[in-house]
MARLOVO-622014 format. One record per residue (C-alpha): residue in one letter; x, y, z. Coordinates in pm, whole numbers. Layout:
<pts>
<pt><r>a</r><xx>X</xx><yy>Y</yy><zz>Z</zz></pt>
...
</pts>
This chain:
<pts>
<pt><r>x</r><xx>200</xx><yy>-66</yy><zz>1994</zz></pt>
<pt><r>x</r><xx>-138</xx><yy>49</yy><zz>1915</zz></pt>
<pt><r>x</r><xx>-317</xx><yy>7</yy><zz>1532</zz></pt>
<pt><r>x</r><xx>-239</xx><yy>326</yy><zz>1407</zz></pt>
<pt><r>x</r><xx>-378</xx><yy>533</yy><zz>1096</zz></pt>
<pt><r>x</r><xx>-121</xx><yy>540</yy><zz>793</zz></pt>
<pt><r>x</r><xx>-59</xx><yy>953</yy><zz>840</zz></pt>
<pt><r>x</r><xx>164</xx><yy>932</yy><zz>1158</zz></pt>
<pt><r>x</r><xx>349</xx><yy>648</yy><zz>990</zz></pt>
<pt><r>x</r><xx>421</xx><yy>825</yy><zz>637</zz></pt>
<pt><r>x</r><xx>477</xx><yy>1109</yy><zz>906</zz></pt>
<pt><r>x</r><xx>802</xx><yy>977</yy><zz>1078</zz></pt>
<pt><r>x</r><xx>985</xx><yy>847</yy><zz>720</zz></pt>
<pt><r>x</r><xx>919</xx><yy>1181</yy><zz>564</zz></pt>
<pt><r>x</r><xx>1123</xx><yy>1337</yy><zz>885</zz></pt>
<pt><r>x</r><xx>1351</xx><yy>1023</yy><zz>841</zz></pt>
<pt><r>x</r><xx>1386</xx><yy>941</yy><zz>459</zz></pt>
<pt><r>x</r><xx>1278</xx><yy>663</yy><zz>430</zz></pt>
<pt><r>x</r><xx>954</xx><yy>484</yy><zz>239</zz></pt>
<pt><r>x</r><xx>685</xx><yy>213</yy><zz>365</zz></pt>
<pt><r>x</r><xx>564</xx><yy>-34</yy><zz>203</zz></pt>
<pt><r>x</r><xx>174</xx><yy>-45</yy><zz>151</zz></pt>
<pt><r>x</r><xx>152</xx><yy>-489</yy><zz>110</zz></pt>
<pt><r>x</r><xx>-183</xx><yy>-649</yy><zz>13</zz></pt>
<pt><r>x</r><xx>-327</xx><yy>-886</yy><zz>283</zz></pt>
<pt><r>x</r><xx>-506</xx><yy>-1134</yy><zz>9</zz></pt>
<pt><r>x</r><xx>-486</xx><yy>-1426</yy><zz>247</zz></pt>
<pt><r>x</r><xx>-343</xx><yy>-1497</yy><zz>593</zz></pt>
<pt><r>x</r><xx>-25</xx><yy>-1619</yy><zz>428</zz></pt>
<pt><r>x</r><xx>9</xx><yy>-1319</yy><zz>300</zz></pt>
<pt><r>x</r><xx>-101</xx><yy>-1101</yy><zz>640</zz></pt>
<pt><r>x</r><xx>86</xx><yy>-1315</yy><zz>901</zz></pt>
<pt><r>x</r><xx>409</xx><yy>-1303</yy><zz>626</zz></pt>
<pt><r>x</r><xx>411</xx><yy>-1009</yy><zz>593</zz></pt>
<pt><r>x</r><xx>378</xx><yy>-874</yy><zz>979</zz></pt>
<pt><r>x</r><xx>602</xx><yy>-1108</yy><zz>1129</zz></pt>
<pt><r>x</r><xx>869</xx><yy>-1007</yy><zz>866</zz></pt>
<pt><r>x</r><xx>772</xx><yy>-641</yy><zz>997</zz></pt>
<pt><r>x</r><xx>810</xx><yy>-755</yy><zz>1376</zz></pt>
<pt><r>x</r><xx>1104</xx><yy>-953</yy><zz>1294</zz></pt>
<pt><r>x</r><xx>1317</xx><yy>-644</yy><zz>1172</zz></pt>
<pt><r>x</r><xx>1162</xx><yy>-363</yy><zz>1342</zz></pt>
<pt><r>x</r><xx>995</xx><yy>-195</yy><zz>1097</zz></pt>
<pt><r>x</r><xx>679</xx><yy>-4</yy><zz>1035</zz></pt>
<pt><r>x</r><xx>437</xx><yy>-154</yy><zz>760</zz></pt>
<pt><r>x</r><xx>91</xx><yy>-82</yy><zz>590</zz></pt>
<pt><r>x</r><xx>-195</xx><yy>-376</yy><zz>506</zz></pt>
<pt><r>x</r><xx>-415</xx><yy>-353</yy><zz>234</zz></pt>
<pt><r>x</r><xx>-726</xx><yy>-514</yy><zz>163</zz></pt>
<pt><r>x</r><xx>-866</xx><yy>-466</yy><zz>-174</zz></pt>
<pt><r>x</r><xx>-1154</xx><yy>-639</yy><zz>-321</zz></pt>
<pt><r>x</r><xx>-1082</xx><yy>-599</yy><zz>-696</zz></pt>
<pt><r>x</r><xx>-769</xx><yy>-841</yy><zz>-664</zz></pt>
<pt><r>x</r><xx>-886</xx><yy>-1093</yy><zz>-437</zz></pt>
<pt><r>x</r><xx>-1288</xx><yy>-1103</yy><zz>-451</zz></pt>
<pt><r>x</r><xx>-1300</xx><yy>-1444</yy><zz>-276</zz></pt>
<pt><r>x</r><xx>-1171</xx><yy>-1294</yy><zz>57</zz></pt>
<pt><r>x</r><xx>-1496</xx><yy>-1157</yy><zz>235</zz></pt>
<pt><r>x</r><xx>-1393</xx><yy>-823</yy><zz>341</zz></pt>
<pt><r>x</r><xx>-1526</xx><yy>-856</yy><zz>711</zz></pt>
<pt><r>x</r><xx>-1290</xx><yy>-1160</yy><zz>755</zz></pt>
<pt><r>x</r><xx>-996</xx><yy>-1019</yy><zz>611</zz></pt>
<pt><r>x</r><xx>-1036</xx><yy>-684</yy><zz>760</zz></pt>
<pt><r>x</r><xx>-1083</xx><yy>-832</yy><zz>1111</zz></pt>
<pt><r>x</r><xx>-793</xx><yy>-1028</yy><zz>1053</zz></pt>
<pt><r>x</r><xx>-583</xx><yy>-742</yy><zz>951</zz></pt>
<pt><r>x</r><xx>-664</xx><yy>-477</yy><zz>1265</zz></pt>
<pt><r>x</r><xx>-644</xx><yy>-801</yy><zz>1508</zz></pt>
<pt><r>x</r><xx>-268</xx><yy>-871</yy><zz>1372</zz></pt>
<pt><r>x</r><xx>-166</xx><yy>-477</yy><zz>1373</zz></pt>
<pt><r>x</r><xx>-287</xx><yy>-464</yy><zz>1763</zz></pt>
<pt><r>x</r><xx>-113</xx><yy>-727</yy><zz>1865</zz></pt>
<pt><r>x</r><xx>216</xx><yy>-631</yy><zz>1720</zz></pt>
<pt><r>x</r><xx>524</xx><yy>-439</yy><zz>1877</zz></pt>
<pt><r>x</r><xx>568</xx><yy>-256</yy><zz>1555</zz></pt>
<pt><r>x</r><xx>343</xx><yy>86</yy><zz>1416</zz></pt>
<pt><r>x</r><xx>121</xx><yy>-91</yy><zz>1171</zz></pt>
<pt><r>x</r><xx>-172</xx><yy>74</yy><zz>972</zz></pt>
<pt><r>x</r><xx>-438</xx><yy>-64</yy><zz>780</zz></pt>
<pt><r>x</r><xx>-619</xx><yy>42</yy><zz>460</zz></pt>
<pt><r>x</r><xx>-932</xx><yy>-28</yy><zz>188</zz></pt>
<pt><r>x</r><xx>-744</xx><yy>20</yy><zz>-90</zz></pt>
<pt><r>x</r><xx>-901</xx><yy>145</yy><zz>-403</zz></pt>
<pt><r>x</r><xx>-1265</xx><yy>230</yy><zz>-273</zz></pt>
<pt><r>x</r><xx>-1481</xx><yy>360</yy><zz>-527</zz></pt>
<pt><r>x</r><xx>-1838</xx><yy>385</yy><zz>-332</zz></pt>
<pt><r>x</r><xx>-1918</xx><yy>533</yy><zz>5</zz></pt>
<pt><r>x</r><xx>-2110</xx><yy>228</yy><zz>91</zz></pt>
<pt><r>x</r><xx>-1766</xx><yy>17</yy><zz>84</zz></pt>
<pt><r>x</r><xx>-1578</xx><yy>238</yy><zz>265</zz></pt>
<pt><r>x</r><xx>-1833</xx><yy>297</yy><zz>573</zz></pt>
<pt><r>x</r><xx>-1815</xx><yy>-46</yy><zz>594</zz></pt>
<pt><r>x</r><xx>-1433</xx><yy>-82</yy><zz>665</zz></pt>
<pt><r>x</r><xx>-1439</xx><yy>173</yy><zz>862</zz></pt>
<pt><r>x</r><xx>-1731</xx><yy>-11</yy><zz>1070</zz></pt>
<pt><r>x</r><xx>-1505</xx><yy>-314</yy><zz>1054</zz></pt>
<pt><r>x</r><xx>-1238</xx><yy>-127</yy><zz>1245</zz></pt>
<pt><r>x</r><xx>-1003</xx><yy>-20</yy><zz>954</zz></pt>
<pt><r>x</r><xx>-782</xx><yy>278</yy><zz>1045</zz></pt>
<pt><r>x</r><xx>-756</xx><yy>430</yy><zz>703</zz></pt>
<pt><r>x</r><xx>-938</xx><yy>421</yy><zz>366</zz></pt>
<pt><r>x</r><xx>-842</xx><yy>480</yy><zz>12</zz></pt>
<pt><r>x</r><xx>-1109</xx><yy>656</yy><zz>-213</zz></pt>
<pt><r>x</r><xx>-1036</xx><yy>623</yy><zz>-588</zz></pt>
<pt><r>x</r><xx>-1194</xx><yy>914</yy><zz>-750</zz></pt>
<pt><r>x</r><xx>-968</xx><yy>984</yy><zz>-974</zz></pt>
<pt><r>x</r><xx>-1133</xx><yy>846</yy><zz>-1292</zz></pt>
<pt><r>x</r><xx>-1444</xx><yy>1143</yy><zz>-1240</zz></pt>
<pt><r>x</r><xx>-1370</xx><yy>1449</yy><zz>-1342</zz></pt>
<pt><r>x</r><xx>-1198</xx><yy>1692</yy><zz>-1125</zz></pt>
<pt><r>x</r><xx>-1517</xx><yy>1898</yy><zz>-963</zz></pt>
<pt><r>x</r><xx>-1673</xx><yy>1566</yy><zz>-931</zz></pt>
<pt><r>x</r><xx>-1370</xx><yy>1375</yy><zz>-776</zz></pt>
<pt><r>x</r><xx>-1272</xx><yy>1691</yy><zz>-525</zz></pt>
<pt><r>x</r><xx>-1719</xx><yy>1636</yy><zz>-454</zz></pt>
<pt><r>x</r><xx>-1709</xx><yy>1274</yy><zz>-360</zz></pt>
<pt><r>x</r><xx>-1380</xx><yy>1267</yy><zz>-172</zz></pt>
<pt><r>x</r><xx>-1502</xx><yy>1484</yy><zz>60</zz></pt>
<pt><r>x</r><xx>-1815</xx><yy>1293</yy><zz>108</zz></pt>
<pt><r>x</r><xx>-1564</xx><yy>1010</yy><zz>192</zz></pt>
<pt><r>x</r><xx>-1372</xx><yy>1262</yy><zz>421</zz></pt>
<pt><r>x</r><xx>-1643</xx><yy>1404</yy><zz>631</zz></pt>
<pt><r>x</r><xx>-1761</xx><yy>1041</yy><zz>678</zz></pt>
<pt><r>x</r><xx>-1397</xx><yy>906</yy><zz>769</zz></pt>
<pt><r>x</r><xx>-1287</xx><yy>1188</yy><zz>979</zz></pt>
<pt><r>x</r><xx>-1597</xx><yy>1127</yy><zz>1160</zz></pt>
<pt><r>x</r><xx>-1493</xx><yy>760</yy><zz>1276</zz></pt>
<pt><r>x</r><xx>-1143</xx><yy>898</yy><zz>1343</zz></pt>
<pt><r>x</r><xx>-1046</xx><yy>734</yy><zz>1021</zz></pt>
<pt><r>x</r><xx>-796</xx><yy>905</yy><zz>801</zz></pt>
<pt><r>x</r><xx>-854</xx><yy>953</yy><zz>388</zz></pt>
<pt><r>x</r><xx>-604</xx><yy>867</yy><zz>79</zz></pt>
<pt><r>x</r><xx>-718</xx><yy>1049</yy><zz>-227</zz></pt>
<pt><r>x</r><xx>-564</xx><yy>1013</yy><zz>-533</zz></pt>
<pt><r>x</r><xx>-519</xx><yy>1271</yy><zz>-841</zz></pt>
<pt><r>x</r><xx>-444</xx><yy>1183</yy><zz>-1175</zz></pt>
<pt><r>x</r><xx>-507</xx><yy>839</yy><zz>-1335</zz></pt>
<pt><r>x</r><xx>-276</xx><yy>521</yy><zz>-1274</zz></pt>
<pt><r>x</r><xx>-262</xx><yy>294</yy><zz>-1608</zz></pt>
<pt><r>x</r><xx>-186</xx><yy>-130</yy><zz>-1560</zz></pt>
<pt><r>x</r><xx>-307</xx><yy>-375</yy><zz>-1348</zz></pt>
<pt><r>x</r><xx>-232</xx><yy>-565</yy><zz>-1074</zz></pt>
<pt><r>x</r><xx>-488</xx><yy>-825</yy><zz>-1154</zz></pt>
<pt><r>x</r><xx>-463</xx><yy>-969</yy><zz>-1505</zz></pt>
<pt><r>x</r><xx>-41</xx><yy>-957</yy><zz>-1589</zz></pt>
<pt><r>x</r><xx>115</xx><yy>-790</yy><zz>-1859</zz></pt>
<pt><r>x</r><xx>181</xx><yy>-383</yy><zz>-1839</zz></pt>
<pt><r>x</r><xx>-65</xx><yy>-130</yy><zz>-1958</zz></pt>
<pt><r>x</r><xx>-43</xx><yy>232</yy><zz>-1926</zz></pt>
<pt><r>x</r><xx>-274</xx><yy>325</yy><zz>-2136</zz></pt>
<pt><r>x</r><xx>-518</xx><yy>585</yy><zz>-1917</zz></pt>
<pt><r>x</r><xx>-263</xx><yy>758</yy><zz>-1735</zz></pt>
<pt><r>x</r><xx>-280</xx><yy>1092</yy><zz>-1692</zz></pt>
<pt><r>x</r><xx>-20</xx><yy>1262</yy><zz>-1477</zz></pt>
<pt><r>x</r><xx>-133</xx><yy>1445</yy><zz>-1207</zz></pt>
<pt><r>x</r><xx>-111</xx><yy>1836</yy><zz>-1232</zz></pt>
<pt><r>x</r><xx>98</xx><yy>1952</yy><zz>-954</zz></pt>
<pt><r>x</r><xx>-136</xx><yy>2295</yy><zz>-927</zz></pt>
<pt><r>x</r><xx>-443</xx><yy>2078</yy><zz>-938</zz></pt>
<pt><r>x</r><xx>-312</xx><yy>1903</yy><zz>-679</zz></pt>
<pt><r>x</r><xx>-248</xx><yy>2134</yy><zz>-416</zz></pt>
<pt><r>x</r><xx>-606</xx><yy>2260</yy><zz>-480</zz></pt>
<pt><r>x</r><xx>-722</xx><yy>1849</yy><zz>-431</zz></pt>
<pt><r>x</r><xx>-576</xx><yy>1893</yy><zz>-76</zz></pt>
<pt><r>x</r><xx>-660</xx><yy>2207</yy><zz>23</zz></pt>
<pt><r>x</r><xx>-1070</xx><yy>2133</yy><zz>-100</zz></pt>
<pt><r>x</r><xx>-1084</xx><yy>1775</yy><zz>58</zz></pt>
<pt><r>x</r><xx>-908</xx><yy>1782</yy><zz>329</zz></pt>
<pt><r>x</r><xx>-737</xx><yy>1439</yy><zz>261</zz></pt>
<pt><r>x</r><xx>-490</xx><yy>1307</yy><zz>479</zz></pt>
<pt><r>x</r><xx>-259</xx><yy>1071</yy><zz>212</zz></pt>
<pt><r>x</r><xx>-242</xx><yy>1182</yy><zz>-189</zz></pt>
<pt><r>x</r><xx>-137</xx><yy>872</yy><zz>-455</zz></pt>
<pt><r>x</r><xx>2</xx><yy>1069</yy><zz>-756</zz></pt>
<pt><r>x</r><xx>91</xx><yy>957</yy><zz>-1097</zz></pt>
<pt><r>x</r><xx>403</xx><yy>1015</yy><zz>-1260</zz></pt>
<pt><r>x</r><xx>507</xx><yy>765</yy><zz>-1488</zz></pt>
<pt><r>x</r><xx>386</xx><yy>517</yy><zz>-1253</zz></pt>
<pt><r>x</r><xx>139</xx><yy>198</yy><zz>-1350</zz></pt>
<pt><r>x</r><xx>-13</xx><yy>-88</yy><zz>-1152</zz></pt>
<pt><r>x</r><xx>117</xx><yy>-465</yy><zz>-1235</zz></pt>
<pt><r>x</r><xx>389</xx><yy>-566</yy><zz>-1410</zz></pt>
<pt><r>x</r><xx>625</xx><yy>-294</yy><zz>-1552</zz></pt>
<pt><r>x</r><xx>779</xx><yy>-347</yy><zz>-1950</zz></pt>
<pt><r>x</r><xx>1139</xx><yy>-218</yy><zz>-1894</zz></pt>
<pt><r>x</r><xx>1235</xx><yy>38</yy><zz>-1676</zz></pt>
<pt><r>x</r><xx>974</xx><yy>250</yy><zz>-1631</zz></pt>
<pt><r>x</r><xx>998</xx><yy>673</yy><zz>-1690</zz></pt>
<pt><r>x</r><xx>965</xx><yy>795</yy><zz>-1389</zz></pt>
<pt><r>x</r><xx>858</xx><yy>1217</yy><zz>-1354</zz></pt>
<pt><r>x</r><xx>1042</xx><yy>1275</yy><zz>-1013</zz></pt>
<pt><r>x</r><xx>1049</xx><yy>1615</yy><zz>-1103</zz></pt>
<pt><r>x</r><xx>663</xx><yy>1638</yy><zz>-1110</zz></pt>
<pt><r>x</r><xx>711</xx><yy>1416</yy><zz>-749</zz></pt>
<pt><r>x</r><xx>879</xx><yy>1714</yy><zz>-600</zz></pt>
<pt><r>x</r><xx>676</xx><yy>1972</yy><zz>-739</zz></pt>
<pt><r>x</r><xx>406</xx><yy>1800</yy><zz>-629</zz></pt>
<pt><r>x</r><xx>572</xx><yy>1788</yy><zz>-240</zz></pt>
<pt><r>x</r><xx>635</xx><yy>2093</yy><zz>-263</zz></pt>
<pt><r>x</r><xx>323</xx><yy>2190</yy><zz>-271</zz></pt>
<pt><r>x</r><xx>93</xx><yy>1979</yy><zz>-39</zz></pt>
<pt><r>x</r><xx>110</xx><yy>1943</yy><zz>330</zz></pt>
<pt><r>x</r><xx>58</xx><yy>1567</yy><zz>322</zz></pt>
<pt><r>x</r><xx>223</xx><yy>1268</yy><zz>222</zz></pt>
<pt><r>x</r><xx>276</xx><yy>1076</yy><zz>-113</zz></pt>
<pt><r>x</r><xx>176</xx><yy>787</yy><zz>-225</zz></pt>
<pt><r>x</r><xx>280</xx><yy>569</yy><zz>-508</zz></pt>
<pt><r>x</r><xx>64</xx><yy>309</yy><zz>-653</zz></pt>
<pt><r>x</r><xx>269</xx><yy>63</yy><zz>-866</zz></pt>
<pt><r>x</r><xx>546</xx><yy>41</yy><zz>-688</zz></pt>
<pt><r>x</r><xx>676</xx><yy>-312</yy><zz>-722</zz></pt>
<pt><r>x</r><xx>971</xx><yy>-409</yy><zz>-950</zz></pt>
<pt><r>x</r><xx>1175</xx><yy>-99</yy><zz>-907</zz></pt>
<pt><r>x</r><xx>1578</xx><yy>-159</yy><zz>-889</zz></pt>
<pt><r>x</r><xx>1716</xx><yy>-54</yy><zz>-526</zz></pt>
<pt><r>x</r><xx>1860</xx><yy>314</yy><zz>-721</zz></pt>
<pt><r>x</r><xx>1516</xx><yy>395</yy><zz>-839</zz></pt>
<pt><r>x</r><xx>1353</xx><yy>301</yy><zz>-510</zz></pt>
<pt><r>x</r><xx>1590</xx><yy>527</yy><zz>-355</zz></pt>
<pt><r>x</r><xx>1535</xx><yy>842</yy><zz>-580</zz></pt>
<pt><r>x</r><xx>1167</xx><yy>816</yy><zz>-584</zz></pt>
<pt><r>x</r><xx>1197</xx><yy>895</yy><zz>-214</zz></pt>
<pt><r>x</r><xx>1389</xx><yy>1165</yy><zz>-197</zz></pt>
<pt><r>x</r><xx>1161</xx><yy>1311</yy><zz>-462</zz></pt>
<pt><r>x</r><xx>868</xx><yy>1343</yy><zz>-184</zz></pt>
<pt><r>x</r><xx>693</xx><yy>953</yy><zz>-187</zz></pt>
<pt><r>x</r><xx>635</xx><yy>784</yy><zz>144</zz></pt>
<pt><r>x</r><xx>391</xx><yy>502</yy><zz>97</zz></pt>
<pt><r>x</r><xx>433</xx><yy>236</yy><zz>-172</zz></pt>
<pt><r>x</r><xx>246</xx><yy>-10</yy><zz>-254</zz></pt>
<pt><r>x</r><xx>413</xx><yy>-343</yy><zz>-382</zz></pt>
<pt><r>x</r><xx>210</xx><yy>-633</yy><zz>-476</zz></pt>
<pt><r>x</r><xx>251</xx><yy>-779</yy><zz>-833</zz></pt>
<pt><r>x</r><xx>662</xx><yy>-895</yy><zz>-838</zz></pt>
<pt><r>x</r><xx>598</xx><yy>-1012</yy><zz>-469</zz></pt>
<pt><r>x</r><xx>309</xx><yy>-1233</yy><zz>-589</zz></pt>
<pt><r>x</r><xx>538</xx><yy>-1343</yy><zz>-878</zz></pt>
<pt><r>x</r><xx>842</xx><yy>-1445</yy><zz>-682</zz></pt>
<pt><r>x</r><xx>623</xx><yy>-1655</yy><zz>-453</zz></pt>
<pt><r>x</r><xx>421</xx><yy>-1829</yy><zz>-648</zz></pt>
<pt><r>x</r><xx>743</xx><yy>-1916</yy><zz>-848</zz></pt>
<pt><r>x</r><xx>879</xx><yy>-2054</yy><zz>-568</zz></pt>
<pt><r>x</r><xx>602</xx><yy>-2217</yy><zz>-457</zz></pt>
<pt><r>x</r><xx>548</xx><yy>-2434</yy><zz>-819</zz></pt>
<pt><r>x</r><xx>949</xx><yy>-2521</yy><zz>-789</zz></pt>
<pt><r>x</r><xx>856</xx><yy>-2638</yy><zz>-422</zz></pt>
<pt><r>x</r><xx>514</xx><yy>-2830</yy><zz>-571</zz></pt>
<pt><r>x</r><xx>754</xx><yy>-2988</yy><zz>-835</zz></pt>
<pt><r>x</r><xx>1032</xx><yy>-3111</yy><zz>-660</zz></pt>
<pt><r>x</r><xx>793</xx><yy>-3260</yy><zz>-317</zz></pt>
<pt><r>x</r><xx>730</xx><yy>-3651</yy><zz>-352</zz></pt>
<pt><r>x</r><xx>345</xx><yy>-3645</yy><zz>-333</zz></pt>
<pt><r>x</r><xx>367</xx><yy>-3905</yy><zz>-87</zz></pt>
<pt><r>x</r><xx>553</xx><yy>-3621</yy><zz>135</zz></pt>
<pt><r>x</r><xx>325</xx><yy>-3311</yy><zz>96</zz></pt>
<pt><r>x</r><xx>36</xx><yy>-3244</yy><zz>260</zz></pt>
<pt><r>x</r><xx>-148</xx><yy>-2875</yy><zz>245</zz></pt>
<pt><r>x</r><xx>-96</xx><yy>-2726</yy><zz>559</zz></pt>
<pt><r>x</r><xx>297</xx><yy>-2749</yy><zz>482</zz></pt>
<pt><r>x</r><xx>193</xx><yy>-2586</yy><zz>146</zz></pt>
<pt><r>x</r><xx>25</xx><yy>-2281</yy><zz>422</zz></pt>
<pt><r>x</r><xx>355</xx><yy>-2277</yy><zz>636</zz></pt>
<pt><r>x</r><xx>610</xx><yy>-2289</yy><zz>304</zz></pt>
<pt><r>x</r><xx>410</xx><yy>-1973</yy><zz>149</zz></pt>
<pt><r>x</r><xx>434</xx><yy>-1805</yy><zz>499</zz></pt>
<pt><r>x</r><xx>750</xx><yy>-1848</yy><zz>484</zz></pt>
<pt><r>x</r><xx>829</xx><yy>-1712</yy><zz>139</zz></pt>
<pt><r>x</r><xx>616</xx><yy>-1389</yy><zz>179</zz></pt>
<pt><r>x</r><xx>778</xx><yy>-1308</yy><zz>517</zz></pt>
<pt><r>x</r><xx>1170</xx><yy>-1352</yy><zz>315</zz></pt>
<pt><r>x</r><xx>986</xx><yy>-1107</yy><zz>35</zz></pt>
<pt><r>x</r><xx>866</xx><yy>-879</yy><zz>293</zz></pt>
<pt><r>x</r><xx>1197</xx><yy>-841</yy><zz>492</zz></pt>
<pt><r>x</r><xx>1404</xx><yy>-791</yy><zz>188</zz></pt>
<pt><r>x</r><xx>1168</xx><yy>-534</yy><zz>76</zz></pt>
<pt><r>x</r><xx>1179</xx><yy>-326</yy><zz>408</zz></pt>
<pt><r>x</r><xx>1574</xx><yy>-320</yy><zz>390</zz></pt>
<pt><r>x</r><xx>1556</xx><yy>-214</yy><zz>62</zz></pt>
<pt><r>x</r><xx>1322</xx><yy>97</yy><zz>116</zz></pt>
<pt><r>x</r><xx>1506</xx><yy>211</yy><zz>433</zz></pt>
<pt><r>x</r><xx>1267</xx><yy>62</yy><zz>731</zz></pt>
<pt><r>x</r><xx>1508</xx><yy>-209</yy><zz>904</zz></pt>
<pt><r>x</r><xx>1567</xx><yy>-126</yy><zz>1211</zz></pt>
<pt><r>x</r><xx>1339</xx><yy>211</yy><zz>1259</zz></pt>
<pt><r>x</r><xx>1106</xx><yy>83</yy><zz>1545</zz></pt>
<pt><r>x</r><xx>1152</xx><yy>-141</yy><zz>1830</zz></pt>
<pt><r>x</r><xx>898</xx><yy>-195</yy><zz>2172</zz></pt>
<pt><r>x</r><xx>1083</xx><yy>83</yy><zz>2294</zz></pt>
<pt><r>x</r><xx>995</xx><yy>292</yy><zz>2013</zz></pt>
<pt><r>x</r><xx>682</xx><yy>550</yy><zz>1948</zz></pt>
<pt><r>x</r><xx>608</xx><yy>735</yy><zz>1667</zz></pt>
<pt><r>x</r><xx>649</xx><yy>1116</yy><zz>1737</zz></pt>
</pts>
């Protein structure tokens, strides 16, 4: 199945209610984890490259690395720069062969965010690249743990139909009670605002900080109007926890690194399958399968 932009993806489980998971591809533990899992269970996935949460990873490698693995697989599988803040950045994944890019405007204020997303759309939609945009501000942080939301600022579900309608973008993130990292308790989600929001726009929704929801609130957040989530911080927990009980209990006599490479593998492809169950993607896609 061919490497497909993230639209016709977020397409099919709006029709089909269901949500996809948008994982980060930090490392190729992480990328060939996570797409085998994918392969393994028939389901359709998003990779993510960002720079702010693993700086050491060269962007041409990992990028490569990513649209080689979602050519080769069997499965609909879109990549994405997540959280681009400068044109420069995102002309370069799209020169690297990305299929879609995430601007993050949404700091700037709104004439100047709806200004410089466009810039990123005319140059995207140019390459045949499609455009996430995001509205409203997204508190936390998926690099340094321990949950923050100070900054949010919900997005306005008015504004955000204008957003659309003035960019042109082809994926909106939203925020609605919604923060990056590690969530403090359950957090308090705005579905309402999700649906008004849906409503409203023509394109699919994306939540940022999606990780660490129970199966019930997973559930409800997508029949509110949210397709793509991203999930990286409780992933990146679980495995590294199982990774130091692994270090701990291996004679050091016995372990070698490479088996340290094939354990993690392992681990993020049992995180990724569980996590596709849980948001509804077992099962949807299969060799004989297309997206429509």
């Amino acid at each position: 199945m061919p490497h497909v932009g993230a639209r016709a993806i977020l397409r099919t489980a709006q029709r089909e209610g269901y949500g996809v998971p948008c994982l980060l591809a930090g490392n190729m533990e992480m990328l060939i984890g996570a797409v085998r899992a994918a392969e393994a269970i028939g389901a359709p996935l998003i990779l993510a490259y960002n720079a702010n949460v693993t700086p050491q990873i060269p962007i041409q490698a990992m990028v490569h690395a990513m649209v080689h693995a979602a050519r080769a697989t069997h499965v609909p599988v879109a990549t994405i720069l997540d959280h681009g803040t400068d044109l420069a950045t995102v002309a370069q994944a799209i020169q690297l062969g990305i299929s879609t890019v995430m601007y993050d405007g949404s700091h700037l204020p709104f004439t100047e965010n709806v200004r410089t997303t466009q810039e990123v759309v005319r140059t995207a939609h140019a390459a045949g690249v499609e455009v996430e945009g995001e509205l409203g501000t997204i508190g936390g942080s998926s690099i340094e743990l321990g949950y923050v939301n100070s900054g949010s600022e919900f997005t306005d579900p008015a504004l955000a139909a204008e957003f659309v309608s003035q960019t042109g973008i082809d994926i909106l993130a939203v925020s609605f009670g919604n923060a990056h990292g590690v969530y403090s308790g359950a957090p308090q989600l705005d579905l309402g605002r999700v649906r008004s929001i849906a409503a409203g726009v023509d394109v699919p929704l994306a939540m940022h900080g999606g990780s660490g929801l129970d199966r019930t609130s997973y559930a409800a957040v997508i029949a509110a109007g949210i397709s793509k989530i991203n999930y990286y911080s409780a992933m990146g927990i679980a495995v590294t926890r199982m990774l130091r009980a692994y270090l701990a209990t291996a004679p050091d006599n016995e372990l070698i690194f490479h088996q340290v490479i094939d354990f993690t593998i392992k681990q993020f492809y049992t995180e990724t399958s569980r996590l596709l169950t849980i948001l509804g993607c077992k099962d949807r896609f299969s060799s004989k399968n297309a997206l429509s």
